[in-house]
C-alpha positions in Angstrom: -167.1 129.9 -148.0 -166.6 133.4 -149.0 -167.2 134.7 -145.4 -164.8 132.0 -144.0 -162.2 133.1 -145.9 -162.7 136.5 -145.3 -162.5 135.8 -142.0 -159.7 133.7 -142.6 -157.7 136.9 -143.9 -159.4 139.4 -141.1 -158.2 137.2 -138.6 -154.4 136.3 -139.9 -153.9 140.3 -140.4 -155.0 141.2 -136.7 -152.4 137.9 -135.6 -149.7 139.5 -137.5 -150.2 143.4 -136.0 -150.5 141.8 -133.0 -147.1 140.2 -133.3 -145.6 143.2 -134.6 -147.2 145.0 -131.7 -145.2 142.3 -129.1 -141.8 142.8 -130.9 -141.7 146.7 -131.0 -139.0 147.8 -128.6 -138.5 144.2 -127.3 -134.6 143.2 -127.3 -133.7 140.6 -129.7 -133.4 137.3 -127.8 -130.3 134.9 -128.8 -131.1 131.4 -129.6 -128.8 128.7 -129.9 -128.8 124.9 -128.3 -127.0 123.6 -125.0 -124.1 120.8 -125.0 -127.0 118.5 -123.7 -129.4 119.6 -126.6 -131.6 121.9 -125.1 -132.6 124.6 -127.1 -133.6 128.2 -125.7 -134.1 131.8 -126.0 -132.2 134.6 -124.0 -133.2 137.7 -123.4 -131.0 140.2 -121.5 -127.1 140.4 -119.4 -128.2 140.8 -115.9 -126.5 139.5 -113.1 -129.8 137.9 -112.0 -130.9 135.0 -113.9 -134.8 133.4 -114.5 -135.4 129.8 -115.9 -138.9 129.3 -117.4 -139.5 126.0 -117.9 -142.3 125.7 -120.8 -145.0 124.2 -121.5 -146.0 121.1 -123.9 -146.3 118.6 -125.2 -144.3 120.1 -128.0 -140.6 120.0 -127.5 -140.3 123.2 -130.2 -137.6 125.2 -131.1 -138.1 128.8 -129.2 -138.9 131.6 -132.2 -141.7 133.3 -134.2 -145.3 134.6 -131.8 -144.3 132.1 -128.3 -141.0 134.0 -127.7 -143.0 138.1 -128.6 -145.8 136.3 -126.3 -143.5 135.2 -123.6 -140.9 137.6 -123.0 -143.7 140.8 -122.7 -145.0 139.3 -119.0 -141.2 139.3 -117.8 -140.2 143.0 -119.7 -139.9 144.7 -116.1 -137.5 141.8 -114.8 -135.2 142.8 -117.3 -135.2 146.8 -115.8 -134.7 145.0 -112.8 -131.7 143.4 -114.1 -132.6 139.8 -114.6 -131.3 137.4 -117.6 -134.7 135.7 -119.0 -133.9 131.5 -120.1 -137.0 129.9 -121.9 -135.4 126.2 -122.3 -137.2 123.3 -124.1 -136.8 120.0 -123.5 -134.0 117.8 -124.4 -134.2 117.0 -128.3 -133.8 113.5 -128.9 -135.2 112.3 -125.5 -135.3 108.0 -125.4 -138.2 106.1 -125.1 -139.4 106.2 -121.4 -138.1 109.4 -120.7 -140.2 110.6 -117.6 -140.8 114.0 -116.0 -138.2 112.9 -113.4 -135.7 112.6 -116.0 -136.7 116.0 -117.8 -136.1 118.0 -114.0 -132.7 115.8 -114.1 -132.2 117.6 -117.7 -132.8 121.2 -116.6 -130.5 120.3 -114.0 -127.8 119.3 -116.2 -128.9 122.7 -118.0 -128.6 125.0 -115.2 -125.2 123.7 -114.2 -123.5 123.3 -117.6 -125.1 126.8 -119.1 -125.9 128.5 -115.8 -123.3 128.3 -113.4 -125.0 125.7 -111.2 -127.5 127.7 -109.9 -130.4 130.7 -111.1 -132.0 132.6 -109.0 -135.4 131.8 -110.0 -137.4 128.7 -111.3 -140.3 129.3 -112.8 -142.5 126.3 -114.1 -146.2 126.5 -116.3 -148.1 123.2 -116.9 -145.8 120.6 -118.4 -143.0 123.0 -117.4 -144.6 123.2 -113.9 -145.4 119.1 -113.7 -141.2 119.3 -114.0 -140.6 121.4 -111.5 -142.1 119.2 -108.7 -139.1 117.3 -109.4 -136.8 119.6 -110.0 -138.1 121.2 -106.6 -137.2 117.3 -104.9 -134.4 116.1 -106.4 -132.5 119.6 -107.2 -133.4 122.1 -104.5 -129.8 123.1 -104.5 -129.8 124.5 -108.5 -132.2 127.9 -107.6 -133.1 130.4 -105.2 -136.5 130.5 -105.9 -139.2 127.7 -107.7 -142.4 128.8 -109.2 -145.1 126.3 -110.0 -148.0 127.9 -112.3 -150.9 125.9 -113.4 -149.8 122.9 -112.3 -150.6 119.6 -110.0 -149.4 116.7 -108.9 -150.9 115.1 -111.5 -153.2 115.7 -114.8 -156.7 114.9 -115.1 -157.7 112.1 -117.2 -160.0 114.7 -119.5 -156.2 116.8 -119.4 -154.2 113.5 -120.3 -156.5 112.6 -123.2 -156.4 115.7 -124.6 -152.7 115.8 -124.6 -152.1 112.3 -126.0 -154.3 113.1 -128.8 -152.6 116.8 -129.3 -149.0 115.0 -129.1 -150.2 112.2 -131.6 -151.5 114.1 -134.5 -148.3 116.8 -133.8 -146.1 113.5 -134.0 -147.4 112.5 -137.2 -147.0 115.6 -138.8 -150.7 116.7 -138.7 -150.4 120.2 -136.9 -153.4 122.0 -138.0 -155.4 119.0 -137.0 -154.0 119.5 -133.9 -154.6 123.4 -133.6 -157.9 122.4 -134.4 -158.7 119.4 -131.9 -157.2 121.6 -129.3 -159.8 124.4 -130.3 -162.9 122.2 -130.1 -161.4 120.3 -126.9 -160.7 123.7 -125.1 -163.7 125.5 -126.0 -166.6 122.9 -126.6 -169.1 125.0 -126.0 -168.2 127.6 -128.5 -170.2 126.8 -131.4 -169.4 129.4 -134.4 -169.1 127.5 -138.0 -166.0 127.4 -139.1 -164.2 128.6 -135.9 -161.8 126.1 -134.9 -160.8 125.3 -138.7 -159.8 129.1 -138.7 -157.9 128.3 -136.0 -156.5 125.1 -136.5 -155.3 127.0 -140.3 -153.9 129.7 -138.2 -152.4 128.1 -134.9 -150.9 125.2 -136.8 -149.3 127.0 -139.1 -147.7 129.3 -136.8 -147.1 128.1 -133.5 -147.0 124.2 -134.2 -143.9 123.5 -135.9 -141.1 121.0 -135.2 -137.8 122.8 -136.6 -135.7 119.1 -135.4 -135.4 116.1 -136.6 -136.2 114.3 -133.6 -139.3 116.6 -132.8 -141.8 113.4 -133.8 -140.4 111.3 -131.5 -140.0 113.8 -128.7 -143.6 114.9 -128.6 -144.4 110.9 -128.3 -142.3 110.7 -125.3 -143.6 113.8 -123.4 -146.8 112.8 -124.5 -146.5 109.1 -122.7 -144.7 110.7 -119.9 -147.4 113.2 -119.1 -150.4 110.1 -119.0 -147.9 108.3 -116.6 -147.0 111.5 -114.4 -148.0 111.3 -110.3 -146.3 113.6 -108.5 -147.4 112.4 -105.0 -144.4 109.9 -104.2 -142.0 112.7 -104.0 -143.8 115.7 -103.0 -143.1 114.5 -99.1 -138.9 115.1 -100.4 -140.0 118.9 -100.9 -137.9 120.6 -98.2 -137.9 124.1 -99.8 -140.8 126.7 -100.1 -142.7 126.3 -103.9 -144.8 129.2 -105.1 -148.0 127.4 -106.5 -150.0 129.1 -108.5 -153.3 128.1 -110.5 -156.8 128.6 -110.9 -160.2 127.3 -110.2 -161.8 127.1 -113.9 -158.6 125.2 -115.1 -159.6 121.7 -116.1 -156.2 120.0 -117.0 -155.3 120.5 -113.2 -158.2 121.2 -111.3 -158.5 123.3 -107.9 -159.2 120.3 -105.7 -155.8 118.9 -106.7 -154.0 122.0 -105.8 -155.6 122.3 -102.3 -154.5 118.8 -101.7 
């Protein structure tokens, strides 16, 4: 037990340098939440504008280690003179709320906070399962669309996974759900006491709410991600989609990307 928690206290200081490390010179993003209750982050004044669309299930308020992690892959876009949006979900979303209706959200999002159109799209997983729709129904509201690790639809091993994660998260269990995640991701790591470190860790920093409606929200994307098939309306794609994935990735494996 002694070693554990030594480890526990190795690991948590290396987490919080590496934290520290992401924020140094990064510009402080302003938060705040849409008209249509979407929260986000924004980084930046450029005249050019970027929409990352997230992933989940976990309809989160941006802040703490996802926005440090997020922001330092899109630094040079800012040189470039790009305005970075990282937009969650709609809080409060009803019961039945599909992926369809998320990409009609973002599009309500882009025209009421974005003057109706950004230059660039960019979707990963969950975020990315939206985009397909966005890219269909809303080809008119970006320049450009980005689809990273994503499919047209999720495998079953992917959906179970997911449910499970947005269950325990929706009843308030998050370092369960760090930890599940841990052993579900990486089954054949095998260390003693490794995915409770993690789940102590993750959950406590990364899995939080921070709404009121967050239970129920995490529900919703949960079902809606276990009922998601993209194939219907990838035929209404008339504009070129960036897809990018790879061929270890289990949630949306290479053989649905080729097809």
């Amino acid at each position: 037990m002694r070693r554990l928690v030594a480890l526990f206290l190795v690991v948590g200081a290396a987490i919080f340098a590496v934290r520290k490390a992401l924020w140094m010179g990064a510009p402080k993003p302003v938060t705040g939440i849409s008209t249509s209750r979407m929260a986000y982050a924004r980084w930046g004044d450029g005249p050019k504008t970027l929409l990352r669309m997230p992933g989940g299930p976990g309809n989160f308020a941006p802040g703490g280690i996802d926005l440090s992690m997020m922001l330092r892959p899109f630094r040079r876009l800012l040189d470039e003179g790009y305005t970075i949006w990282y937009v969650m979900r709609k809080q409060g979303m009803p019961q039945g709320h599909s992926i369809a209706d998320m990409a009609d959200d973002y599009a309500e999002f882009i025209d009421s906070e974005l003057g109706g159109k950004v230059d660039v799209a960019l979707g990963t997983s969950y975020g990315g399962m939206i985009g397909f729709y966005l890219a269909a129904r809303h080809p008119d509201r970006f320049g450009h669309i980005v689809i990273a690790a994503a499919g047209y639809e999720v495998s079953e091993r992917g959906k179970d996974i997911d449910y499970t994660l947005a269950t325990r998260l929706g009843e308030g269990r998050p370092v369960e759900a760090a930890k599940g995640m841990f052993e579900d991701y990486f089954p054949q790591v095998r260390v003693p006491g490794l995915a409770w470190l993690f789940g102590q860790l993750m959950g406590r920093m990364t899995f939080r709410g921070g709404h009121p409606e967050f239970a129920s929200d995490v529900m919703v994307e949960g079902e809606a991600e276990v009922a998601f098939d993209a194939r219907p309306i990838l035929p209404q794609i008339d504009v070129p989609v960036l897809l990018i994935g790879g061929d270890a990735d289990f949630m949306f494996p290479e053989g649905y990307l080729e097809e």
